[in-house]
N, C-alpha and C positions, 0 to 999 in steps of 0.2 A: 176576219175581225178579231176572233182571238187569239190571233200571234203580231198583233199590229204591234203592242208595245214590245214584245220581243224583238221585235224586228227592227224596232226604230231605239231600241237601248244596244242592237247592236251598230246601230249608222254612229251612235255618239260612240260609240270604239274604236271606230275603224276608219271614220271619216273625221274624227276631231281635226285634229291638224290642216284637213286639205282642204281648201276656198271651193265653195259649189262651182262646176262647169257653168255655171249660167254667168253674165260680166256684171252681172249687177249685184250679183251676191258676195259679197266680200267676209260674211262671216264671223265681223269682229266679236263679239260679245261671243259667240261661241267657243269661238280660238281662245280666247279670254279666259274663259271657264275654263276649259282643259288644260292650259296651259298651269294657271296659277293653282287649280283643283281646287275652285271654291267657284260656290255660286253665292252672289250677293241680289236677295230678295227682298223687295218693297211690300211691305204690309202694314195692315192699321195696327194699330195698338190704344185704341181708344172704342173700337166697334165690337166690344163685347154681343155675342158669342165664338164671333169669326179671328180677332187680331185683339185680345186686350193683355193688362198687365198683370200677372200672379203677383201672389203676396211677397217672393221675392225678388220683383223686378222683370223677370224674365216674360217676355212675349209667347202666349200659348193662343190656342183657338182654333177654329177649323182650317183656317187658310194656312195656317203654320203649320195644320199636319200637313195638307195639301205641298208647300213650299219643298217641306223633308221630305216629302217623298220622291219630288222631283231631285231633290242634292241624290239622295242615295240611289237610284235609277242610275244616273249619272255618276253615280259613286264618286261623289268631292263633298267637300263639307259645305257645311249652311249658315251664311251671315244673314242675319235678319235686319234691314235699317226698317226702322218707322215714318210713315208718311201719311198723309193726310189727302182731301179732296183735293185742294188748293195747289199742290206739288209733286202727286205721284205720276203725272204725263212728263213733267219738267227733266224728272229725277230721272226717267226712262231716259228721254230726249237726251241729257247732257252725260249718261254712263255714270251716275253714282248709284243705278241700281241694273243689272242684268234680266231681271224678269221682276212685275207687278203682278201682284193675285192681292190686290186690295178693294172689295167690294165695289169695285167700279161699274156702273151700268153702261151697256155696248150701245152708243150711237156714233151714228155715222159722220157725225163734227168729229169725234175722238178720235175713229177710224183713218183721221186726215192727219193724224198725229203721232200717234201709236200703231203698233203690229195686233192688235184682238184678232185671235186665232180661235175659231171654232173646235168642238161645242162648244158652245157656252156651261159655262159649269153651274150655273145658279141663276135663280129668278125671284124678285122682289116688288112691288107695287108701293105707294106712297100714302102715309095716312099720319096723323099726329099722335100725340100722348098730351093728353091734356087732364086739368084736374076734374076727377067725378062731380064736385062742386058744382062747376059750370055747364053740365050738362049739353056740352054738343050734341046738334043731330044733323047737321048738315057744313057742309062746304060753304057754303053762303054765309055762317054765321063768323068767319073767319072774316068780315069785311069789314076793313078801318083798323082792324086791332092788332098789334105787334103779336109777331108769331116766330118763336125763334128758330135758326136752322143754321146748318155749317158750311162753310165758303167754299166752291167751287159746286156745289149739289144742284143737279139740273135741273130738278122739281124746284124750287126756290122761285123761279123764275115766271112758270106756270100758274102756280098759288098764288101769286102777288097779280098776274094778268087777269085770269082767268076766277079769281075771287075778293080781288082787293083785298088782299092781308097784307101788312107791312111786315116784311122780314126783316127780322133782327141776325146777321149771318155773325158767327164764331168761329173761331179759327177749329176747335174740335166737336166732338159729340158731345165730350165729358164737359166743357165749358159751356154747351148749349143745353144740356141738360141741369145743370145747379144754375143758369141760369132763370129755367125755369119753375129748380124749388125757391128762386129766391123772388120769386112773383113778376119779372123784369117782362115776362111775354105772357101769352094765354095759354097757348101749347107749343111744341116744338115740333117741326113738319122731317120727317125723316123715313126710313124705309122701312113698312109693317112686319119683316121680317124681326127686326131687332128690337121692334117697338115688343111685339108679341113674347118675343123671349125677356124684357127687361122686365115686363108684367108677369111675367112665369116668378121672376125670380124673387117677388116677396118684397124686395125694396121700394116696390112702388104703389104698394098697397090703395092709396088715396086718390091714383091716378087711372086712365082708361085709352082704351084705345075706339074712341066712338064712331068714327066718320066708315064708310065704305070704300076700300081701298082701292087706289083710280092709276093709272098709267103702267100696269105691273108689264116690266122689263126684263131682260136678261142683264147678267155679269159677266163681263170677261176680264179676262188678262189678259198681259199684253207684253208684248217683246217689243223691241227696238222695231220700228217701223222698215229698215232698209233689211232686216231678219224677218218680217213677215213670212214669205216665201220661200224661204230659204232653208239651213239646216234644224235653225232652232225652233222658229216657227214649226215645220212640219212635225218635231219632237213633241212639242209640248201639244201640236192639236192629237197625236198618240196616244199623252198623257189622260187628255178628257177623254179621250174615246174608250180609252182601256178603265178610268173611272167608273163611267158610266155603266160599263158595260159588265164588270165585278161587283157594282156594289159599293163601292170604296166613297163615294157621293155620300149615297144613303147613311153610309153606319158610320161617317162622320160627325153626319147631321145628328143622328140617334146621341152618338156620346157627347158631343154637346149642349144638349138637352133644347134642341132646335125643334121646332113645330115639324112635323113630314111637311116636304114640299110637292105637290102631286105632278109639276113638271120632272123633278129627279127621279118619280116612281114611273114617270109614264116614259121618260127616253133608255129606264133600266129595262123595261120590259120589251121594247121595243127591237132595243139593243141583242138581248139573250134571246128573242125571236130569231135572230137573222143570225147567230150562231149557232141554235140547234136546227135550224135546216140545213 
């Protein structure tokens, strides 16, 4: 296990160029990468702590450290495009982006559409931010009442079944959130990962995160579906395993000022088990 990613930084050296033996692997997006020596990654830039915008424009966050490390492994440089729920499978599917690490949650619809390569790098569960004012204490009390949230999000779907909320869907986070300083919904339904860090950060003083958080999922990335199998797939699932298994997870999460996630502590230990035997 700890020479996996050496091993697999040395297949992208040596094996760029050549199409896998297998006839189904054809490779493109990998030949692609090597060839032109860039990688072009899909990430949010609206899901502060993971993908949002610094005061100069530029895209920072854990996923963007995550993206650079694969450019430099790879050693080619790092274009970052931004994408959202609504179009980062599309953007895979049609090649305006080579690899997705945009907080995507791993189901098996997706799976039919995308290459998600294990591990999974991150795990999240579902809960609102709503004003203290109104004092949630249940899932139930979401029923009838507009409840905002962002287009393509699979929770969306369940809230509305499963508790009679009307969702009010936006095209980003950022738009579903001043949606909700501007009173338009009661809370905004999104993932208590981000909800938990946006209350860290002091801007949301007057708000909560009250309900018990319900459906916690994994995140994956994802390569070009016909590359699941293949060279870059097998690369990048090296990638999370060599994460995991340094640390490189964890002290992402830390310098972001992210909650500890006790799945990322529990596959780190796991992990450093089965290399010091």
């Amino acid at each position: 296990m700890k020479h996996l990613i050496a091993t697999t930084a040395l297949a992208s050296l040596t094996l760029a160029p050549i199409a896998a033996t297998a006839a189904e692997c054809t490779n493109d997006a990998w030949n692609r990468i090597q060839e032109r020596g860039k990688i072009v990654v899909g990430v949010k830039a609206d899901y502060k702590p993971w993908g949002f915008r610094d005061t100069d424009g530029s895209i920072i966050g854990m996923e963007i450290d995550m993206a650079a490390e694969v450019a430099k492994t790879l050693g080619v440089e790092l274009e970052l495009t931004p994408v959202v729920a609504s179009n980062r499978m599309q953007f895979l599917e049609q090649g305006q982006i080579d690899l997705m690490i945009a907080t995507m949650t791993d189901r098996a619809d997706r799976r039919e559409i995308v290459g998600i390569v294990g591990p999974n790098y991150y795990t999240s569960g579902t809960n609102i931010l709503a004003p203290k004012a109104l004092g949630f204490s249940s899932w139930n009390e979401l029923n009838g009442k507009p409840v905002c949230g962002v287009q393509g999000a699979f929770y969306n779907q369940i809230v509305e079944d499963k508790y009679g909320a009307q969702i009010v869907a936006f095209a980003g986070a950022a738009e579903a959130r001043q949606a909700l300083r501007d009173k338009k919904c009661v809370a905004f339904v999104y993932d208590d990962s981000s909800i938990g860090s946006a209350i860290a950060s002091g801007e949301w003083e007057d708000f909560e995160m009250p309900l018990a958080s319900e459906d916690d999922s994994p995140w994956g990335l994802a390569v070009p579906k016909g590359e699941e199998n293949c060279i870059f797939g097998r690369f990048m699932t090296g990638m999370q395993y060599s994460w995991h298994q340094n640390g490189s997870l964890i002290n992402w999460e830390a310098k972001w000022g992210i909650k500890p996630t006790a799945y990322l502590q529990e596959l780190n230990a796991k992990l450093a088990d089965q290399v010091a035997e």
